[in-house]
Structures are given as structure tokens and as C-alpha cells.
BAMAR-6951 format. One record per residue (C-alpha): residue in one letter; y, z negated, x negated. Coordinates in steps of 0.02 Angstrom, whole numbers, plus 32768, in hexadecimal, padded with zeros to 4 digits. Layout:
BEGIN
AYZX...
//
This chain:
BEGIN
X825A82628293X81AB81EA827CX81A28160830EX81C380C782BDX81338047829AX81277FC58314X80E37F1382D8X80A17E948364X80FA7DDA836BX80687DA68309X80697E1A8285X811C7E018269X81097D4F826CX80827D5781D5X80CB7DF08189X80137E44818FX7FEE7EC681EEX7F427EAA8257X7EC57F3282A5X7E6F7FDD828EX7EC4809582D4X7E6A812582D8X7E6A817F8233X7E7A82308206X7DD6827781DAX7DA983118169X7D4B83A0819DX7CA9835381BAX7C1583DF81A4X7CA6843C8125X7C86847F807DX7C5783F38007X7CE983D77F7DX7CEA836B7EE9X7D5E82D07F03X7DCA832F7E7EX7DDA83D67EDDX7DFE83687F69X7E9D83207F17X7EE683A97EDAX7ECD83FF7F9FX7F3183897FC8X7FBC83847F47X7FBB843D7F3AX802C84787FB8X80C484057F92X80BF844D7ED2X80CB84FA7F2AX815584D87F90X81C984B07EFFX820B841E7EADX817483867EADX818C82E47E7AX8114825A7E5BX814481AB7E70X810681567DD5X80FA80977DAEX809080BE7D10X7FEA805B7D89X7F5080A47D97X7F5F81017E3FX800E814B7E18X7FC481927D78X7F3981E47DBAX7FA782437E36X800D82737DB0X7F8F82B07D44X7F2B83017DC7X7FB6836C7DFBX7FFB839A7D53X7F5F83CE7D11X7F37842B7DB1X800884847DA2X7FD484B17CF5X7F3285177D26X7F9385647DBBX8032858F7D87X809A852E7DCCX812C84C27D9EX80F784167D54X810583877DC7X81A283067D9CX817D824B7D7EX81E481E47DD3X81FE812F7D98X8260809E7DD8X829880137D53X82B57F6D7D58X831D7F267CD4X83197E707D07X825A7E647D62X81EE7E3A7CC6X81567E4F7D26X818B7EF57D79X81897F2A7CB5X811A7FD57CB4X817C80157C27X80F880497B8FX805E805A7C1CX80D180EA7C4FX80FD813A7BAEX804381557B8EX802F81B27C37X80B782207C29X809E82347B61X7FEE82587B6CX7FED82DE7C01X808D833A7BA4X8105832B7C21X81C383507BEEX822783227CAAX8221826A7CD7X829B82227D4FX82D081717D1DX832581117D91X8374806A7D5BX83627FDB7DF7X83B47F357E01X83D77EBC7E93X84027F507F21X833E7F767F31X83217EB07F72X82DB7EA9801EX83817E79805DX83DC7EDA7FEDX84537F64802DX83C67FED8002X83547F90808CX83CE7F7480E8X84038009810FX8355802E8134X83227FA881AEX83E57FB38206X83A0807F8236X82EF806B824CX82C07FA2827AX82497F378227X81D37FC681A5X812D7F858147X81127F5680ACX81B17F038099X81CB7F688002X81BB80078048X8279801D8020X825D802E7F73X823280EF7F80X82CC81077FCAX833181377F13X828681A17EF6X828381FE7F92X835082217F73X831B826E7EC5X829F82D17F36X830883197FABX82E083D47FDBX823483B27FA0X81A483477FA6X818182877F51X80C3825F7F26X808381B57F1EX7FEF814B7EF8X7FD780F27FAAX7F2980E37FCEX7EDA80BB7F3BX7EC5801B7F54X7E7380407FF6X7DE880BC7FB9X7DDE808B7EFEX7DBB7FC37F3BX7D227F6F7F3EX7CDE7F497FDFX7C967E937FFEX7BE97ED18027X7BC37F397F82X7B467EA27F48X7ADF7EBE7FFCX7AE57F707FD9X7AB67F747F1FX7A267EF17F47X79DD7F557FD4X79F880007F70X79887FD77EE1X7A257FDF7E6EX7A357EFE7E5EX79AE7E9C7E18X79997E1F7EB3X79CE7D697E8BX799A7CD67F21X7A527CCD7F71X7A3F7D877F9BX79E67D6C8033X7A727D188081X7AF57DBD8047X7A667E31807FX7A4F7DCC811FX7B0F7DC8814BX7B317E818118X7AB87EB281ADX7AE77E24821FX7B307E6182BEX7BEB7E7182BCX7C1A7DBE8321X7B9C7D598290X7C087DAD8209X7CB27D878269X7C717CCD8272X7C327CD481BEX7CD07D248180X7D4B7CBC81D7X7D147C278188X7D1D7C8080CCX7DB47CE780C2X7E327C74813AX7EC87C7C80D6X7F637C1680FAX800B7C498157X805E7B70814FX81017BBD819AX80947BF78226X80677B7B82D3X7FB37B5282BEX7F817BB98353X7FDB7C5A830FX7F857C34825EX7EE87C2F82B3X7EF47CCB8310X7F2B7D1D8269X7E8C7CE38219X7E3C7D2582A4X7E777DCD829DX7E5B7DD181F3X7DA37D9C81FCX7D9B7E2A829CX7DD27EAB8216X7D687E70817FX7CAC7E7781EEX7CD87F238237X7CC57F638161X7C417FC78171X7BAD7FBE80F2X7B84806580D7X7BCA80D18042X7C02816D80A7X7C6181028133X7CD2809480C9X7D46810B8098X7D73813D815AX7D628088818EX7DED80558102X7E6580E3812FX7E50809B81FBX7E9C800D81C7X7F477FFA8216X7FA07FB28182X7F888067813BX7FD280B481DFX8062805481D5X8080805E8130X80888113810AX80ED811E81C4X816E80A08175X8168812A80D8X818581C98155X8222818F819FX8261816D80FFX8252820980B4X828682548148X832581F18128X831E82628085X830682F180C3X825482F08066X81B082EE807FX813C826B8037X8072829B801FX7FFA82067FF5X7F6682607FA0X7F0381D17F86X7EF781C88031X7EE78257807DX7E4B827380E0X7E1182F3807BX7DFD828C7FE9X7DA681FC8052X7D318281809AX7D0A82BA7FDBX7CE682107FAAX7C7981E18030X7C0382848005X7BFA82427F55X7B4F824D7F1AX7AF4819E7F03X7AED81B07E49X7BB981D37E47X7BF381377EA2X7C5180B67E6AX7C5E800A7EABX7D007FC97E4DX7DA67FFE7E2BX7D82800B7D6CX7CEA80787D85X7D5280EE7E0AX7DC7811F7D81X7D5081387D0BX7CD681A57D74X7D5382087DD6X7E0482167D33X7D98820B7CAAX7DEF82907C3DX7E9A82877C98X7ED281EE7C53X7EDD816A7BBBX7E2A810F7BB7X7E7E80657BA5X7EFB80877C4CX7E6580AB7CAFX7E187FFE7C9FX7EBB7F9F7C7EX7EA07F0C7CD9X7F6B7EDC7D09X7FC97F1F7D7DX80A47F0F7D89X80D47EA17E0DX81797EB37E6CX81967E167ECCX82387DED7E44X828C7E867E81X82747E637F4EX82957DB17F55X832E7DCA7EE1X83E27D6C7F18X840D7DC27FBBX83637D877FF7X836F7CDC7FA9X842B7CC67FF7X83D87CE58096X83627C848082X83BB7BEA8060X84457C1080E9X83CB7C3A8172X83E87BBB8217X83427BCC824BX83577C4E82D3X83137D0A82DEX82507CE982DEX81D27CBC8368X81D47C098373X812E7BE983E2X80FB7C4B8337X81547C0C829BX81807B5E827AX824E7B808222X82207ACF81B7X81817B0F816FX81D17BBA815BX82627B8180F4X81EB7B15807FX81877BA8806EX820F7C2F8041X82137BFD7F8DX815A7C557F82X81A67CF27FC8X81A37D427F07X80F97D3E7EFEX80B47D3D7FBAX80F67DFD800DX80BF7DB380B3X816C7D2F80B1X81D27DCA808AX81A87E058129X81D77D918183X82747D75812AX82967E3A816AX82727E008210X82F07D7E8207X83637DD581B7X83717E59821FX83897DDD82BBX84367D8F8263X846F7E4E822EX84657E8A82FCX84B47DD28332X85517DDB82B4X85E47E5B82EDX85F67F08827CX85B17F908244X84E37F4E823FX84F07F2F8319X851C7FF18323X84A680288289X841B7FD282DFX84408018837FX843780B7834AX83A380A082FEX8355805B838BX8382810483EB
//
């Protein structure tokens, strides 16, 4: 069985998860592979061990897994790989529904799993529930909702999309770089990007904690600040450089934790669960790119690295489903509203603040979180089965 992630009081008190790890690297020095080849390495050996399932929201990330490795079964041999979709009758903006028809129409696939979802997948709900009662607190809140996918995967393996938002995002120094490359016509405010993209690291901590400070009002002002800190710690370690992005993004521990939250869950299964997108391979393969094949937005990524594998319009479409309807659904909301104010740090979180703020929980992940946190608190205090669950969990 994975370890279980551990979150600091902080983090759990923000519902962000601070810091770098050490990241898996490739074979540095190794043959040089096209990002493509690098993929398919990666996907290849859970189509040949059997049944393969993608999980498949119909977003830009999922879709390119799936079409990757069903192009890449069809020129091997092997059995297609199975979409796997989760539905949401009653989440309007979770709605993925024609964005997915296209993907699966247009790369000829005849197996898609389709699983209906209603109120058991909120982060309360008896799915997640389960879940945090065996394992503790996981990250991101939502991390439950593969948990009906990785079932339909048992025996096998579940693919997903994780990662892509990590290498296929811009990075806030691209204007520095594109100035200083020849590749941006200069314009006068430059010198100040140029000047801050090779400032040493503590002038673009200073610089940076004054620009990206986001709130956290539930938070104590000290523990906000030393949020914002971290957070401006994290954003001046970004390296400038093309070929050390992609290693620096996959450091970050919010990816660690993640995909660990993912592993004991399919575990659970009796699965395993692959995240192509970021594999280190893949990262490796990207940093190599030649400076003619980069890309320095998500829309360009598609286009240069899926050109052929998928609809022209899906590649730049410029929404994405969002899923906060289905985790802050009436379990959470009844907790919510009957919560006494107990279960969190309070030298960290301020319970008045927090309750005003809990109505924002649909479209801010970070309250959900918390609510996890509390919840799980009340579950180990009140007699029954959740005391022994968690116990064992905690074993």
C-alpha cells in the first residue's frame, strides 16, 4: 500500500499544498525521443497488460491521452483503450457531454464506459467518505471522484490527464524569455520583466509577493501571510530557461501529493493508475524540444504536439467543465451549516470568517479542503463505525 500524503497545519488550513520535492527525472544523456514517442513509452505497457482504461472528461488533456494511446493500440496490435466517463446529471457546468462525443466519434472508438454521478461523489459524500475514514485527509479534495473509474478498472490499469496543466501552462517569465530570445519585438516596460526574470531569487520573492498575494479571509492574518509567503517562495524558484521548466513544475509538491492521494486509491481498487502527462519521460522530451518546436501557451501545445489526433476546434477550445456543483453538493452544505466551529487550528483559522466564507466553497477548491479537514475531525469524535474506520486507516 502507498504512504499516505501528509499536509502541514498550514496547508490544511489554506487547503493548498506549499513547496518543491524532488522530481523524477528521465534518462538524462538517453536517446532523444519525440514528445510523442515519449507518451506512448509511457502508456504502452498498461495497454499490454490487458484491459486499459482512460479516464475521460471530454478536456483537452484527457483527450490527448486517449487519442495518443488509441492511435498508438491501433499500430501495435493491441486492444483499444476504454474511455471512461463520469456524468453529472444535475452539475450544469460539469456538462462535457457533445465535447466528448466528438473525441470518441472522431478517433472510432466503439467501448465507452458511462457512469451516471449524483450527490454520493460530494466531498462529504459517502464515496469520500469512505475514502478519508481509511486513508485521512487526501489532496485535491476531489480526488475521490476516480474512485467509480478505478472500480471499472479493476484487474487493470486507469489513464488520466494529470499533468497537463503543469507542462502544457504558460510560465510567467515567457515575455523575459521571448524579449531576450529575439522572438518579441521589445516594448519600454520590458526592461523591468527582463530585469526581474534575472533578478536574484530573494528580489523576485519580494517582487512576487507583492503581485500574486491572494486571499485566504477565513485564515488569521499571520497564517495568510505565511501562505502568501510560501506561495511567493514557490513562484521565484520558476526557472527561466526552456529545458528546466518542465522538471521544476513536476518538483512541485502539489504534484507529489496529488498523484500519492491517486495511488492509494487505486490501490483500494486493486488497480493501477499511470499519469502520462506526467511522467518524466515526457517532461524530459519536452525540455529537448528544439527552439523552433516550442510552444509557450496551452493553445499552441496542442496544436504543435496533437495536431492530427484530434478535432481542430477541441484543441483551442477555450472552456473547460468545472466541478465545484458536484463537491459542494448537500452533504457538504449540511455540514457546513451544522458545523460548531471545532476541528480546525484555531491560532490558524478564524470559525466566524470560515463560516461566512463556506458559501464560496463551489467555486474556491481550497474551502473544500478545509471542509475535509473538519469533517473528518466530527466523523473520529462521534461513536460508530467512522472512530474504527479511521483507526484502521491510520494503522
Amino acid at each position: 500500500m502507498p504512504a499516505a500524503p501528509r499536509l502541514s497545519r498550514l496547508e490544511v488550513a489554506a487547503g493548498v499544498v506549499l513547496g518543491t520535492e524532488s522530481a523524477p527525472r528521465g534518462r538524462p544523456g538517453g536517446p532523444r525521443r519525440s514528445p510523442r514517442e515519449a507518451l506512448e513509452r509511457a502508456i504502452l505497457p498498461e495497454l499490454e497488460r490487458g484491459r486499459c482504461l482512460v479516464s475521460f472528461s471530454g478536456g483537452r488533456d484527457s483527450s490527448a491521452v486517449l487519442a495518443v494511446a488509441t492511435r498508438l493500440a491501433e499500430r501495435v496490435g493491441l486492444p483499444q483503450p476504454v474511455p471512461a466517463t463520469i456524468r453529472f446529471p444535475g452539475a450544469d457546468r460539469a456538462a462535457e457531454t457533445a465535447w466528448q462525443e466528438r473525441v470518441v466519434g472522431h478517433l472510432g472508438l466503439a467501448d465507452w464506459v458511462r457512469l451516471d454521478a449524483g450527490d454520493e461523489l460530494d466531498c462529504v459524500g459517502p464515496v469520500a467518505a469512505a475514502a478519508l475514514r481509511r486513508h485521512g485527509l487526501l489532496w485535491p479534495p476531489n480526488a475521490h471522484f476516480h474512485v467509480p473509474l478505478l472500480a471499472e478498472a479493476a484487474g487493470g490499469a486507469l489513464l488520466t490527464g494529470v499533468g497537463g496543466d503543469d507542462v502544457f501552462g504558460t510560465t510567467r517569465w515567457s515575455r523575459a524569455a521571448a524579449v531576450v530570445g529575439g522572438q518579441a519585438r521589445p516594448r519600454p516596460r520590458d526592461a523591468l520583466t527582463v530585469g526581474l526574470a534575472w533578478a536574484p531569487r530573494s528580489v523576485r520573492r519580494a517582487v512576487l509577493r507583492r503581485r500574486i498575494a491572494v486571499p485566504f479571509p477565513w485564515l488569521r492574518p499571520a497564517a495568510e501571510r505565511a501562505v502568501n509567503d510560501a506561495l511567493a517562495a514557490d513562484a521565484s524558484g520558476e526557472p527561466l530557461r526552456w529545458r528546466a521548466r518542465f522538471s521544476w513544475r513536476l518538483s512541485l509538491r502539489y504534484v507529489h501529493v496529488g498523484t500519492a492521494s491517486l495511488e492509494l486509491l487505486a490501490a483500494d481498487a486493486g488497480a493501477r493508475i499511470t499519469h502520462p502527462l506526467a511522467d518524466p519521460r515526457f517532461a524530459d522530451a519536452l525540455a529537448r524540444l528544439p527552439r523552433d518546436s516550442r510552444y509557450e501557451s496551452r493553445d499552441e501545445a496542442m496544436r504543435t504536439l496533437f495536431p492530427e489526433l484530434l478535432p481542430p476546434d477541441l484543441l483551442v477550445r477555450p472552456d473547460k467543465a468545472a466541478f465545484g456543483q458536484v463537491a459542494w453538493g448537500p452533504h457538504s452544505r449540511a455540514f457546513a451549516e451544522a458545523w460548531d466551529g471545532s476541528g480546525l487550528d484555531p491560532e490558524l483559522v478564524d470559525p466566524d470568517a470560515l463560516r461566512r466564507a463556506w458559501p464560496e466553497a463551489e467555486r474556491d477548491g481550497r474551502l473544500l479542503t478545509v471542509l475535509q479537514a473538519a469533517w473528518l475531525v466530527a466523523d473520529r469524535d462521534s461513536p460508530g463505525e467512522g472512530e474504527e474506520t479511521l483507526e484502521r486507516g491510520r494503522e
